[in-house]
DSSP file (Angstrom, degrees, kcal/mol; ACC not computed):
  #  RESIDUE AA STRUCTURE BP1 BP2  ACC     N-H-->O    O-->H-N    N-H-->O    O-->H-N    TCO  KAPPA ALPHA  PHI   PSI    X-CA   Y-CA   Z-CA
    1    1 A X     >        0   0    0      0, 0.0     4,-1.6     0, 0.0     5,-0.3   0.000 360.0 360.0 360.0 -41.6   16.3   10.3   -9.8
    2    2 A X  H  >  +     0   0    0      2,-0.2     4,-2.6     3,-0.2     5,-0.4   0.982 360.0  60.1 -72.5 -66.4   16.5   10.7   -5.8
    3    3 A X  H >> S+     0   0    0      2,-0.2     3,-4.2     1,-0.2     4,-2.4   0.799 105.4  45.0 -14.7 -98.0   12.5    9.8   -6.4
    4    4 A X  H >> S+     0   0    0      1,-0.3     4,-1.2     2,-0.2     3,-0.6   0.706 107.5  49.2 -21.7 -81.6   13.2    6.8   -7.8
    5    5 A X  H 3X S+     0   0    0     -4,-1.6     4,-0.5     1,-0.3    -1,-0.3   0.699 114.4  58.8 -52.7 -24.5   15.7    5.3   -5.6
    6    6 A X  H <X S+     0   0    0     -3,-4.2     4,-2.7    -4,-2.6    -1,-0.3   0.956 104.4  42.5 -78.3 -48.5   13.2    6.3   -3.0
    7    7 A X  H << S+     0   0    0     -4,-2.4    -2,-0.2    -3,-0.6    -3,-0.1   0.787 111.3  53.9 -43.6 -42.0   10.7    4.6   -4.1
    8    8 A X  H  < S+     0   0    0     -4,-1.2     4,-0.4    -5,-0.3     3,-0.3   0.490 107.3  57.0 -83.0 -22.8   12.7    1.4   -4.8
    9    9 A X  H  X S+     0   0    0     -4,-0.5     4,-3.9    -5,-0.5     5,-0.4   0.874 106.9  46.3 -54.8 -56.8   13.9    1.7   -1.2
   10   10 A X  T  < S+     0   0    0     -4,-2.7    -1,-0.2     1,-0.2    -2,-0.2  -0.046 111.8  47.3 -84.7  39.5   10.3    1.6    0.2
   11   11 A X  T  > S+     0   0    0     -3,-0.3     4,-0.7    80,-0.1    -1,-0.2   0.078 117.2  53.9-107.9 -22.9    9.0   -1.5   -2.1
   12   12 A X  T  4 S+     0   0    0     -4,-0.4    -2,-0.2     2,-0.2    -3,-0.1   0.858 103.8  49.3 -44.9 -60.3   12.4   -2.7   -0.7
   13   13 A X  T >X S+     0   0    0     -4,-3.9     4,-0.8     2,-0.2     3,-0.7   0.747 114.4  47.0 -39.0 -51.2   11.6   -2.1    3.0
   14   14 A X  H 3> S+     0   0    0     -5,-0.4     4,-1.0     1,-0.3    -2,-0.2   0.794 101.1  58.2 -98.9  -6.3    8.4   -3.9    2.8
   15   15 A X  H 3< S+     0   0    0     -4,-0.7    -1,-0.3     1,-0.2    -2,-0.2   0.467 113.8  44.0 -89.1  -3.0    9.4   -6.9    0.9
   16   16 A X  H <4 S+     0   0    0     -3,-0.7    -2,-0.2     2,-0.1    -1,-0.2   0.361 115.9  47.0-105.4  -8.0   11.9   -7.5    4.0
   17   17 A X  H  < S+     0   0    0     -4,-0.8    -2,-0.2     2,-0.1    -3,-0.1   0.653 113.1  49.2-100.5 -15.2    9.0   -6.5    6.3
   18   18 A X  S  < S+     0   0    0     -4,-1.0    -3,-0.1     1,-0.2     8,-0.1   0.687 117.4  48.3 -77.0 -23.3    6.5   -9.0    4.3
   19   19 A X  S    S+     0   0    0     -5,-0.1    -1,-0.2    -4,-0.1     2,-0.1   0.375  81.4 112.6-112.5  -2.6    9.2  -11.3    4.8
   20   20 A X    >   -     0   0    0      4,-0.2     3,-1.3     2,-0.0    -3,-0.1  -0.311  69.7-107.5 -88.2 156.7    9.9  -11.1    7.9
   21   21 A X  T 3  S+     0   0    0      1,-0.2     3,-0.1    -2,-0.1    -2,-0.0  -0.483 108.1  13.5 -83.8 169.2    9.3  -14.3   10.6
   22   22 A X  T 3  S+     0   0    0      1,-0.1     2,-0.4    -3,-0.0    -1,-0.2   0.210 104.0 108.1  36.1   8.5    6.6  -13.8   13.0
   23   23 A X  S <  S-     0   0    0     -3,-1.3    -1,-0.1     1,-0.1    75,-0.0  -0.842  89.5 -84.7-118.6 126.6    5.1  -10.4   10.7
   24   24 A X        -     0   0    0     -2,-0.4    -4,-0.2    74,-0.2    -1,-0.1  -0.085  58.2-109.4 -49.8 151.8    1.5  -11.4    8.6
   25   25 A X        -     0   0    0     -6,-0.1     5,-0.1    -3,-0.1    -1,-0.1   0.320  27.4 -89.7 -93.3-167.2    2.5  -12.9    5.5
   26   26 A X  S >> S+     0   0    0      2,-0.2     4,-1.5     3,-0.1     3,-0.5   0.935 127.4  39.3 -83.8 -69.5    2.2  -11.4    1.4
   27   27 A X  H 3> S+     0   0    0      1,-0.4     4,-2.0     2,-0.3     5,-0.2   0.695 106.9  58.8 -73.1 -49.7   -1.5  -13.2    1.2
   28   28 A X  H 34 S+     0   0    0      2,-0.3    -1,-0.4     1,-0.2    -2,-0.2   0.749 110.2  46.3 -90.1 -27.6   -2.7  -12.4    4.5
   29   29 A X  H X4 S+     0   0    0     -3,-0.5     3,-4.3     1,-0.2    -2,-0.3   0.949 106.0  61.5 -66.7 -62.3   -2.1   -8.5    3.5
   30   30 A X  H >< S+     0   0    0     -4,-1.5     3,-3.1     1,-0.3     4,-0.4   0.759 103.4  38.5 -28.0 -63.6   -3.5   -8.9    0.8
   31   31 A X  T 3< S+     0   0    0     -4,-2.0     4,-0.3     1,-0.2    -1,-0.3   0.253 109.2  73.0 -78.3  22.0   -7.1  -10.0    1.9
   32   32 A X  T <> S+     0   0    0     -3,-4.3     4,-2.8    -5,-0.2    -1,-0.2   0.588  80.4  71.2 -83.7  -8.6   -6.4   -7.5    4.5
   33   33 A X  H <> S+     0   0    0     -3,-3.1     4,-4.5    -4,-0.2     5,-0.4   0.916  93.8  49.2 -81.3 -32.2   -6.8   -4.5    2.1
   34   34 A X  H  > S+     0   0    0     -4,-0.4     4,-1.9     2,-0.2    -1,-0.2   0.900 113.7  46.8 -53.6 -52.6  -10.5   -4.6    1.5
   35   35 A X  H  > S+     0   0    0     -4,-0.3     4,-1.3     2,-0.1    -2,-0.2   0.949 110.5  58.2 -59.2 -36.4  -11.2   -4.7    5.5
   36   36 A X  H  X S+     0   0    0     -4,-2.8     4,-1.8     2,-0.2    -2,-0.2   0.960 110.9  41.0 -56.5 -39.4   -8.5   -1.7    5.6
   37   37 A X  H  X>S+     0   0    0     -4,-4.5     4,-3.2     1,-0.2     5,-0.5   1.000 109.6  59.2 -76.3 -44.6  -10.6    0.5    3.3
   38   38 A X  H >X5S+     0   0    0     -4,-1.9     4,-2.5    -5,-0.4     3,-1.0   0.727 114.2  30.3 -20.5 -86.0  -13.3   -0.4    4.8
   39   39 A X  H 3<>S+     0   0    0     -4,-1.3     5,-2.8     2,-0.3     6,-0.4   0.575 113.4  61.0  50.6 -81.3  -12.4    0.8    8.1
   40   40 A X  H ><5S+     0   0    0     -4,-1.8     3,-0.9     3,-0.3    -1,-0.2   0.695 116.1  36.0  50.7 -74.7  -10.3    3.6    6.8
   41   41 A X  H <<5S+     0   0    0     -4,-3.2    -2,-0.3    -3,-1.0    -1,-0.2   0.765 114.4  56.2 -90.2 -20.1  -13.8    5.0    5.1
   42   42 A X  T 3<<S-     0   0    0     -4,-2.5    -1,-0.3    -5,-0.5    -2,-0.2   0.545 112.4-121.3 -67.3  -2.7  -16.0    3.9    8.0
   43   43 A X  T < 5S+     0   0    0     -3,-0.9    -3,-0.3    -5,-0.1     3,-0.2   0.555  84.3 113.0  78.5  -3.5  -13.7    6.1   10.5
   44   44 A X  S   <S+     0   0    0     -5,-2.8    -4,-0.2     1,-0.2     2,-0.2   0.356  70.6  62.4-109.4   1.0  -12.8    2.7   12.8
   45   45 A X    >   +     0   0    0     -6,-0.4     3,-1.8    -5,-0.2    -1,-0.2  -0.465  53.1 163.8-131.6  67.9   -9.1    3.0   11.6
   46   46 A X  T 3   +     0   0    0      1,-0.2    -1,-0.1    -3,-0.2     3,-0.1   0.679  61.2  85.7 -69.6  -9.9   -7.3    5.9   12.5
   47   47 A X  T 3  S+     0   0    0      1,-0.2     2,-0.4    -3,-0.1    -1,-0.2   0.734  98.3  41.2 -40.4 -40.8   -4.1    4.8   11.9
   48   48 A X  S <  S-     0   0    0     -3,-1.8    -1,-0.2   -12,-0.1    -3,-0.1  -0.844  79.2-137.2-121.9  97.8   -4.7    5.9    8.0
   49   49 A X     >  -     0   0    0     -2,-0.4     4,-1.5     1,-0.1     5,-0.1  -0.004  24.0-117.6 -59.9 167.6   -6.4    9.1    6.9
   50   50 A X  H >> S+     0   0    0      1,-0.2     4,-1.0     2,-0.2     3,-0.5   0.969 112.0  72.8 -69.9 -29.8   -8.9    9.1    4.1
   51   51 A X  H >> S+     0   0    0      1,-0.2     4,-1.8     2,-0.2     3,-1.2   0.902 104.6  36.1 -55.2 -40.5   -6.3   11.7    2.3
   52   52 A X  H 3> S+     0   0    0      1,-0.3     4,-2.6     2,-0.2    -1,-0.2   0.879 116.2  59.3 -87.7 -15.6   -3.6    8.7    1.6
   53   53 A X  H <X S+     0   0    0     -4,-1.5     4,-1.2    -3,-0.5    -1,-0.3   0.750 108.7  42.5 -54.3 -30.3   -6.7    6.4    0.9
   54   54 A X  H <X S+     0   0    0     -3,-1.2     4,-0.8    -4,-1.0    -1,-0.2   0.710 110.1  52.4-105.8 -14.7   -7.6    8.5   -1.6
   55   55 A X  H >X S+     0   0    0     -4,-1.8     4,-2.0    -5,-0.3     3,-1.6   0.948 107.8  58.8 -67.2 -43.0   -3.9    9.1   -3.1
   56   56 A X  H 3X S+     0   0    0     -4,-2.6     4,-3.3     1,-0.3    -2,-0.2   0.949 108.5  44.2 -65.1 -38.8   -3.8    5.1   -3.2
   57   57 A X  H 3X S+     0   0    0     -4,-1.2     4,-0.9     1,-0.2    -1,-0.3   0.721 104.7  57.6 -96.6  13.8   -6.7    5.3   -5.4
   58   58 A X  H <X S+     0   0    0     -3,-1.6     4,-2.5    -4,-0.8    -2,-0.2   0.781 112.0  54.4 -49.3 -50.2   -5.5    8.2   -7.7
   59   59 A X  H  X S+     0   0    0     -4,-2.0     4,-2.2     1,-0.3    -2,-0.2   0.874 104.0  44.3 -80.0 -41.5   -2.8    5.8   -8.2
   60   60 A X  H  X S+     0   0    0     -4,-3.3     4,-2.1    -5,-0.2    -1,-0.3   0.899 113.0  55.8 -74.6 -15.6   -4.5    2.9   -9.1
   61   61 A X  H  X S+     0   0    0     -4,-0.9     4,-1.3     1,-0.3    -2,-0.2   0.786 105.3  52.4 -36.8 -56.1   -6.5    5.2  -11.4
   62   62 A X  H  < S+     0   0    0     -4,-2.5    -1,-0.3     2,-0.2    -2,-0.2   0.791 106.6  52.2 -54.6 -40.8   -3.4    6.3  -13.0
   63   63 A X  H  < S+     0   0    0     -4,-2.2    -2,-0.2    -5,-0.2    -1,-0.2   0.923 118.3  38.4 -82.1 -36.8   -2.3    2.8  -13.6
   64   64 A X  H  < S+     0   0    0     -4,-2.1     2,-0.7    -5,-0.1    -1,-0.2   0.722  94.7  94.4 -75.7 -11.0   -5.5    2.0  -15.2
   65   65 A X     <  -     0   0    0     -4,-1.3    -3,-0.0    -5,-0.2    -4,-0.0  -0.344  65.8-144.0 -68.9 112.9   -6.1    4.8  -16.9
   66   66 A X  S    S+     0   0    0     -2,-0.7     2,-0.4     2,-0.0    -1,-0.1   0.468  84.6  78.3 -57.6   1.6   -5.0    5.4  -20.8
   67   67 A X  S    S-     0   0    0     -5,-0.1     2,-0.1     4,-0.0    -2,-0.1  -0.968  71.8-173.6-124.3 123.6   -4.0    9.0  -20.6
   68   68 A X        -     0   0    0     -2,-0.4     3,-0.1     1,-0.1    10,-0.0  -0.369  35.4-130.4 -91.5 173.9    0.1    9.2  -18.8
   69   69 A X  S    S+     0   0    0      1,-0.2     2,-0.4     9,-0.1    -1,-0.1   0.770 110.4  36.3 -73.9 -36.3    2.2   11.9  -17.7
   70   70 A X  S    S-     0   0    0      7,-0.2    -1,-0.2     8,-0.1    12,-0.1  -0.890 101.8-117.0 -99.7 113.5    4.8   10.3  -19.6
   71   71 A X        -     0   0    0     -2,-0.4     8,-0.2     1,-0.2     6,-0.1  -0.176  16.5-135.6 -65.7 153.2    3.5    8.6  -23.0
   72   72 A X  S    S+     0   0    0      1,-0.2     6,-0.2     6,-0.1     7,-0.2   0.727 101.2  76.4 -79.6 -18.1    4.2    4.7  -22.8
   73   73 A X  S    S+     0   0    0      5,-0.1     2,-1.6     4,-0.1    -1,-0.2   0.942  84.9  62.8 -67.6 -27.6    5.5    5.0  -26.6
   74   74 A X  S    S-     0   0    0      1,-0.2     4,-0.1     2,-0.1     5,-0.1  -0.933  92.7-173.5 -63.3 130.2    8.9    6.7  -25.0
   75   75 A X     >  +     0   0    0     -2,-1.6     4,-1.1     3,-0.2     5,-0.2   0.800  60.9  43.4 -80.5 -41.4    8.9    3.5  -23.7
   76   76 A X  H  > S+     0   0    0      2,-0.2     4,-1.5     3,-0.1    -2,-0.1   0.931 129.8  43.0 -63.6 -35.9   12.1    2.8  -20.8
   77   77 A X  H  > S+     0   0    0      2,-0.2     4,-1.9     1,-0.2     5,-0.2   0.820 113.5  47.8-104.4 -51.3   10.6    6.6  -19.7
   78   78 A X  H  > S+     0   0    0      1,-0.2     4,-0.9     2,-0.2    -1,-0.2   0.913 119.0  36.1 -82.6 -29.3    7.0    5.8  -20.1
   79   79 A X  H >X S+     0   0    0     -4,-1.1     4,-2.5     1,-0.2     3,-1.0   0.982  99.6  75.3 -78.4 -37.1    6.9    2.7  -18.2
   80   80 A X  H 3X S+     0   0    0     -4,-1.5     4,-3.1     1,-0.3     5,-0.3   0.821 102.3  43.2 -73.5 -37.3    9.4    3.7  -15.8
   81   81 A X  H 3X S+     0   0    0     -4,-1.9     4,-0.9     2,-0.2    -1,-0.3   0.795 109.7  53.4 -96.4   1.1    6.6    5.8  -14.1
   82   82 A X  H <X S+     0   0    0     -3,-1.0     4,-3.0    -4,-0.9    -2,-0.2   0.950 109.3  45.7 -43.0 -75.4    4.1    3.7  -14.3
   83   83 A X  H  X S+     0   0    0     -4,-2.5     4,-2.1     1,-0.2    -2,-0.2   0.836 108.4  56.7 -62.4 -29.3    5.9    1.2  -12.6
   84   84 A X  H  X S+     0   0    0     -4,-3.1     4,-1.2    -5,-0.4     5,-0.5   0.933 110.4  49.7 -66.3 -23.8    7.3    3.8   -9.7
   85   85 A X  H >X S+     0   0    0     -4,-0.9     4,-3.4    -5,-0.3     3,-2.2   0.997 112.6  52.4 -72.9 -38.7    3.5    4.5   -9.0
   86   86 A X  H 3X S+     0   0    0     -4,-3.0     4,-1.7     1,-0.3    -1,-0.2   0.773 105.4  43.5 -49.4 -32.1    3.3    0.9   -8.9
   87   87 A X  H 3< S+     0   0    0     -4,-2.1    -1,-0.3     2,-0.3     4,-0.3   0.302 115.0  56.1-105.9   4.9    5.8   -0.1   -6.5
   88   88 A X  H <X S+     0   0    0     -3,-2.2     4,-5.0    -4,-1.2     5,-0.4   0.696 113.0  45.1 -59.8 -47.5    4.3    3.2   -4.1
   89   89 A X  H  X S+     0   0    0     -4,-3.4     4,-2.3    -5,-0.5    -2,-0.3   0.936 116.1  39.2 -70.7 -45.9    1.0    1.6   -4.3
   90   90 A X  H  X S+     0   0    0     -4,-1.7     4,-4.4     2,-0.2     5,-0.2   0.971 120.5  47.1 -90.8 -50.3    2.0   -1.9   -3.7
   91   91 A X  H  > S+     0   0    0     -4,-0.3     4,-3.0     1,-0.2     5,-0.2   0.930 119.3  46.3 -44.4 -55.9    4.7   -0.6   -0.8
   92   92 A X  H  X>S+     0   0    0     -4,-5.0     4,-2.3     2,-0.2     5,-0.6   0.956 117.8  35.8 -47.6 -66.7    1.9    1.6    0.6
   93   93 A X  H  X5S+     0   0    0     -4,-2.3     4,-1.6    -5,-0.4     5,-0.4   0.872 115.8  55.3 -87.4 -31.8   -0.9   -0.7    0.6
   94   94 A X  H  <5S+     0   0    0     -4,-4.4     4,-0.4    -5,-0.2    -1,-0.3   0.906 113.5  39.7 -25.0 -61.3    1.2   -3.6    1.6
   95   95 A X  H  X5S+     0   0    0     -4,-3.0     4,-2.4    -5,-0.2    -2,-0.2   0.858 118.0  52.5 -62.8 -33.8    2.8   -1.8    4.9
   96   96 A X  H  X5S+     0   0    0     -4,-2.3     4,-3.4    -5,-0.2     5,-0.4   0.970 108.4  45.8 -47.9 -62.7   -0.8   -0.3    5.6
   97   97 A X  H  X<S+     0   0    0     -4,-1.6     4,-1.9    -5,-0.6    -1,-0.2   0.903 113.5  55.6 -60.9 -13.1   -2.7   -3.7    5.4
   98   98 A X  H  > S+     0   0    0     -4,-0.4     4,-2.2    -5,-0.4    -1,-0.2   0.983 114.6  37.0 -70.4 -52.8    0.5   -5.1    7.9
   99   99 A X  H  < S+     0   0    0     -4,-2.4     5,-0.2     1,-0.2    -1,-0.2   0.693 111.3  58.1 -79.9 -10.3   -0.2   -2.3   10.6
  100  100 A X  H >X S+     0   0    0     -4,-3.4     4,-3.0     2,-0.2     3,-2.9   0.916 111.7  48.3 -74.6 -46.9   -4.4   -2.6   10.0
  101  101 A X  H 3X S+     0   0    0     -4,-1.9     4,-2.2    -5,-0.4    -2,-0.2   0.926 114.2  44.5 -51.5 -38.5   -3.6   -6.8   11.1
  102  102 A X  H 3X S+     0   0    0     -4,-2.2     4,-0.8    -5,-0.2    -1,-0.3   0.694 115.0  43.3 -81.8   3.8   -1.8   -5.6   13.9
  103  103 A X  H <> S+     0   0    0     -3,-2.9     4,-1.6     2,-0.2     5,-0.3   0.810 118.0  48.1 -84.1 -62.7   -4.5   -2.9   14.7
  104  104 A X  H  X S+     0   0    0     -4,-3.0     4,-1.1     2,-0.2    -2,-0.2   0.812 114.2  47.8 -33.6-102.8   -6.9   -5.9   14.1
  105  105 A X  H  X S+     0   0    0     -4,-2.2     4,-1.5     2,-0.2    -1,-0.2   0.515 111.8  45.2  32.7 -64.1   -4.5   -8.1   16.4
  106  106 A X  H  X S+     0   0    0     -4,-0.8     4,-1.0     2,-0.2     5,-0.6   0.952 116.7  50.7 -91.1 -69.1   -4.2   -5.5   19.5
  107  107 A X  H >X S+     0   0    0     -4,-1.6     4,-0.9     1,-0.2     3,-0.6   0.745 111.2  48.1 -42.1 -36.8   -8.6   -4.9   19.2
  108  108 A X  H >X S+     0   0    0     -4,-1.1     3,-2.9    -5,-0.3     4,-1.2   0.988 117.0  37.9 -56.0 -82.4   -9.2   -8.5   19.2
  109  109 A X  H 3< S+     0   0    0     -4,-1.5    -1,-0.2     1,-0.4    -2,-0.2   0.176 117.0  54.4 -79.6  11.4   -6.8   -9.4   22.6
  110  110 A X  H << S+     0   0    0     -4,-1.0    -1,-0.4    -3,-0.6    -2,-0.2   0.364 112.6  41.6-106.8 -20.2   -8.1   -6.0   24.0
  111  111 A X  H X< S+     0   0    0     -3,-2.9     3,-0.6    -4,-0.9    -2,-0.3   0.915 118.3  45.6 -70.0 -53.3  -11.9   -7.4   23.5
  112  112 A X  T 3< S+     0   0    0     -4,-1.2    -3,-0.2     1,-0.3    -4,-0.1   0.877 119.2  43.4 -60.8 -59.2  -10.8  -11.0   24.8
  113  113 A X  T 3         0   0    0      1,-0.3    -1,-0.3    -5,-0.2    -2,-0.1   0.536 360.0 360.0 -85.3  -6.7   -8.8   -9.1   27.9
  114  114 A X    <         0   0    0     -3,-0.6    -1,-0.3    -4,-0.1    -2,-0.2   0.309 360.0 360.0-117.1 360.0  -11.7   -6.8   28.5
């Protein structure tokens, strides 16, 4: 249960952090995640090791994937962890892609000043 309510904290936390004025916007994460793995698997990002890169895509694996822990026919039970991997992965890769823009952000104006 303490899981949960963690989990539902942190997709909580980043929807006030998405949301927040002057902080890159929901879309602008978004097309950020493709440069982050990039990056990420090129070495250029340390910020984010390949180990949570590679949980994030366990996760999405799990979400596509037909085989649960939990079968979806319990159904409140079987979705309900479905949807917490969902709301890791989105919190995760939402706050990630936020701190690559500002990583992005500081390399640019440290190229520019340099």
């Amino acid at each position: 249960m303490k899981a949960k309510a963690a989990r539902a904290a942190a997709a909580w936390r980043t929807y006030q952090d998405v949301t927040k004025p002057g902080t890159p916007g929901l879309m602008a994460r978004v097309r950020a995640i493709p440069r982050l793995i990039g990056a990420v698997t090129r070495g250029e990002y340390g910020e984010m090791g390949r180990g949570k890169l590679a949980l994030m895509a366990l996760g999405v694996v799990y979400l596509i994937s037909p085989i649960d822990v939990v079968p979806d026919f319990l159904v409140l039970v079987g979705l309900a962890d479905d949807f917490g991997v969902f709301l890791w992965l989105m919190g995760s890769l939402l706050g990630e892609s936020g701190r690559y823009l500002d990583h992005e952000r500081r390399v640019v104006q440290g190229t520019l000043e340099g």
